[in-house]
MIVEXLUM-645383 format. One record per residue (C-alpha): x, y, z. Coordinates in Angstrom, 3 decimals, decimal comma, always signed. Layout:
// residues N
- X/Y/Z
...
This chain:
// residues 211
- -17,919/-9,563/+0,936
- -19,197/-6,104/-1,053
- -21,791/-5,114/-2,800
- -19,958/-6,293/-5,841
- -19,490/-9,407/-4,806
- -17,523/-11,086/-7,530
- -14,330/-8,442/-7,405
- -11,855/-7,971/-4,827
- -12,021/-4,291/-3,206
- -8,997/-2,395/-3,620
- -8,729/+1,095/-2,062
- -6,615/+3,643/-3,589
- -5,031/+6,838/-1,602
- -2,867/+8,777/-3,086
- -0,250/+11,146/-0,915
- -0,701/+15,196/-2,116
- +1,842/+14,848/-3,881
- +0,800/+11,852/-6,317
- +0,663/+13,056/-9,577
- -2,810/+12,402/-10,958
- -1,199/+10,231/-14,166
- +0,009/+7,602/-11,626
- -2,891/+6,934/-10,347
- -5,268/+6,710/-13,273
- -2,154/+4,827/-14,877
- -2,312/+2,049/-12,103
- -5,994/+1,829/-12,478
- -6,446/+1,297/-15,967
- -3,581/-1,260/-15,556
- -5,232/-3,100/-12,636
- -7,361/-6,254/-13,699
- -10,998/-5,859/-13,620
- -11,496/-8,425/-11,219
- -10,550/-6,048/-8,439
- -12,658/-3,430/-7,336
- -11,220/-0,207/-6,819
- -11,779/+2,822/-4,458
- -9,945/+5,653/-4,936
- -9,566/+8,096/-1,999
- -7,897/+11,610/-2,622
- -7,727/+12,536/+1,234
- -5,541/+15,865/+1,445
- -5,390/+16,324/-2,464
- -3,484/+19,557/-1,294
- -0,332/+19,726/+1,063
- -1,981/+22,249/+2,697
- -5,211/+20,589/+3,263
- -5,888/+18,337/+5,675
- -6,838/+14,433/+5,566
- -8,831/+14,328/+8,048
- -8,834/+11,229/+11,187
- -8,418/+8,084/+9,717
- -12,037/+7,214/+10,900
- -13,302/+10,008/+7,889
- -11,728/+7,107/+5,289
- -13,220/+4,279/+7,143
- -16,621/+5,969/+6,732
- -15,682/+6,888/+3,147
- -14,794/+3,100/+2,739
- -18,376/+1,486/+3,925
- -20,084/+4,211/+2,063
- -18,834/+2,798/-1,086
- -19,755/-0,731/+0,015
- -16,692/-2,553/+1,409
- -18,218/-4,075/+4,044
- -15,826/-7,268/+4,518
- -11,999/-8,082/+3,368
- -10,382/-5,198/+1,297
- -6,827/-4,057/+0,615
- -4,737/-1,363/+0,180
- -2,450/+0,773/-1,520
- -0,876/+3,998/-0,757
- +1,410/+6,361/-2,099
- +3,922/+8,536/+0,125
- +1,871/+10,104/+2,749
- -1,255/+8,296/+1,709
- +0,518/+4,992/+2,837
- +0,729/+6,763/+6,423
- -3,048/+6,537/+6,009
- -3,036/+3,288/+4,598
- -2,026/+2,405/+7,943
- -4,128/+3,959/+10,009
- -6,618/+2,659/+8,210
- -6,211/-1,090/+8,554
- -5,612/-0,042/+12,317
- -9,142/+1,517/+12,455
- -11,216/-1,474/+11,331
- -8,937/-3,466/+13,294
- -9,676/-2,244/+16,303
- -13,310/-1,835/+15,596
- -14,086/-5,329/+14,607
- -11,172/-6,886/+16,290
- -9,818/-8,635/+13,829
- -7,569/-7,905/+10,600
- -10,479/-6,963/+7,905
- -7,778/-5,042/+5,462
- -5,593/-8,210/+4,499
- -2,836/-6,544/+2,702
- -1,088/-2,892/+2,239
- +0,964/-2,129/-0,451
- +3,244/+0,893/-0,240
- +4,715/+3,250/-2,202
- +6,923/+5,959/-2,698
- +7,137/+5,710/+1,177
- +9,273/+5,810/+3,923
- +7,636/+4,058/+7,182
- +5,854/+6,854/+9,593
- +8,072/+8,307/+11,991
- +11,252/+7,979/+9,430
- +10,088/+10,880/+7,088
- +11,071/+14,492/+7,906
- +8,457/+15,842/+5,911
- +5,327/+15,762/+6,681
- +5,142/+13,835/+10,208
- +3,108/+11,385/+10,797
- +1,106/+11,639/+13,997
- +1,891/+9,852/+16,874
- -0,919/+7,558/+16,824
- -0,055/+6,482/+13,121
- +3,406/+5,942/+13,928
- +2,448/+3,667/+16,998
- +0,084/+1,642/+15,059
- +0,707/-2,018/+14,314
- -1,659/-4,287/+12,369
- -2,135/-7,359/+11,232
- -2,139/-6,871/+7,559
- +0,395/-8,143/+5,711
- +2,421/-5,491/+4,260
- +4,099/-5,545/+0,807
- +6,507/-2,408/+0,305
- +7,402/-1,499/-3,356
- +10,828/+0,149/-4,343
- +13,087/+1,130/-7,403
- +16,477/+0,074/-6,784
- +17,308/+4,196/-6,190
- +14,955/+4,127/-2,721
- +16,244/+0,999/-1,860
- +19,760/+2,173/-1,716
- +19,305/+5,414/-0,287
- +16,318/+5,102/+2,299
- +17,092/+1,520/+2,987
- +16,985/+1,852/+7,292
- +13,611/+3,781/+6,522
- +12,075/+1,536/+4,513
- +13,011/-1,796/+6,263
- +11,245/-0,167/+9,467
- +7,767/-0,559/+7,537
- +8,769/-4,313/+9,474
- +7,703/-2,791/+12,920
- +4,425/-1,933/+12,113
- +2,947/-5,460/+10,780
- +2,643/-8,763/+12,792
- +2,428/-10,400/+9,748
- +5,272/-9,946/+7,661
- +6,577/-7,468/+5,300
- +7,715/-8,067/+1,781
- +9,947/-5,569/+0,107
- +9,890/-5,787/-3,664
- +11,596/-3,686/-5,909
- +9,954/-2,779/-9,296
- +11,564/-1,569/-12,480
- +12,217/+1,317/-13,013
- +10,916/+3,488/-16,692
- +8,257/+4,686/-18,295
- +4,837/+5,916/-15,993
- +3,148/+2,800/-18,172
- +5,571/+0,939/-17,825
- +5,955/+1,012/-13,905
- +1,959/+0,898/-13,680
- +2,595/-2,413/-15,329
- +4,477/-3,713/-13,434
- +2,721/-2,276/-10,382
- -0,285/-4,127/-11,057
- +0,682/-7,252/-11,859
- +2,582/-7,574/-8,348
- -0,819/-6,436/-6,797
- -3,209/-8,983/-9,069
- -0,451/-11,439/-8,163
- -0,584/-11,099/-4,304
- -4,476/-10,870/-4,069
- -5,931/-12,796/-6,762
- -6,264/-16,655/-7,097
- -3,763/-18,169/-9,342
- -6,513/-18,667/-11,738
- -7,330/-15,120/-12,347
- -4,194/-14,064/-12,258
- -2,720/-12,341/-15,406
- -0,560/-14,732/-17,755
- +1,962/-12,183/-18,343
- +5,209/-12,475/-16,558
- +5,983/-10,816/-13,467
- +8,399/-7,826/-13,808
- +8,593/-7,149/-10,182
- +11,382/-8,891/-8,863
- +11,968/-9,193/-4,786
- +14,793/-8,190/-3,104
- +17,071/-10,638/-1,582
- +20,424/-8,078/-1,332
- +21,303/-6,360/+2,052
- +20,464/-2,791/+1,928
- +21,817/+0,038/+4,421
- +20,446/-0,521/+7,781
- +20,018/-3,924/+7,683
- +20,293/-7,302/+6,521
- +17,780/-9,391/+3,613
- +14,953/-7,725/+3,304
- +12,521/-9,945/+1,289
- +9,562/-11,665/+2,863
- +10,949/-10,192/+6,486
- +9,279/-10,253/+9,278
- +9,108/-7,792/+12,576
């Protein structure tokens, strides 16, 4: 799978506007059994990421060179995206199994910071799971649900509790560990995140839907 080739590749990218404390948060949360690869692409609004094939590069050069997944906060989701859609269509085949997303409204819904056109065309075949706190769920329900358009296998929308930075990072990381680790490695603590099964505005249920 990796150079590392006992741990599951994980890569990180925060939006410019992630505070640094969530991030190292989540990743001192996150079991050790994943391998993680954080990205800062764009650390500044006014900077840049860079073409989605810049992360790919970025990505082999720290040694993913089979499955891997993703998360992605706010903008950094957009490139989540992209991402997966890169590798897909150089290898022709789904090689980032699973996004996660949050703080994120799907691309073409946000009215800051567009996504480009490209981005918001791009469907993959990574699962998608989208993470929410019950205040995004009620108020940027329609935007959220269309994360379902850009996956052909399924999106999951799970909402997380709200709280303390620790706290959500918790929580955060068990939902990852719990979607891409075998059961066996899994952490015994329970699950806080909790999926959503309650209509939100826009739409109908949400949880485990499907484009």
């Amino acid at each position: 799978m990796t150079v590392h080739q006992d741990r599951f590749p994980l890569v990180l990218l925060p939006g410019p506007d992630t505070p640094v404390a969530e991030v190292s948060g989540l990743v001192r949360a996150l079991p050790a059994a994943l391998r993680l690869v954080v990205l800062r692409p764009g650390t500044e609004a006014s900077t840049p990421p860079g073409p989605p094939e810049v992360l790919a590069r970025q990505v082999r050069d720290a040694g993913v060179s089979g499955p891997f997944a993703v998360h992605g906060w706010g903008t950094g989701a957009h490139l989540g995206l992209a991402l997966a859609g890169v590798f897909e269509r150089a290898l022709g085949r789904a090689v980032c199994t699973t996004l996660f997303v949050s703080d994120a409204v799907a691309p073409g819904r946000t009215t800051t910071s567009p996504a480009p056109a490209d981005v918001r065309r791009t469907v993959t075949e990574s699962r998608l799971v989208v993470c929410t706190d019950r205040t995004s769920a009620g108020s940027d329900g329609a935007g959220l649900r269309a994360w379902c358009r850009h996956s052909t296998s399924g999106t999951e929308f799970v909402t997380l509790p709200s709280g303390p930075r620790a706290a959500r990072a918790a929580a955060l990381s068990r939902l990852i560990a719990a979607r891409l680790l075998p059961a066996a490695g899994r952490p015994s603590a329970t699950r806080a995140a909790r999926r959503v099964t309650a209509p939100v505005p826009g739409g109908d249920v949400v949880a485990g839907s499907a484009p």
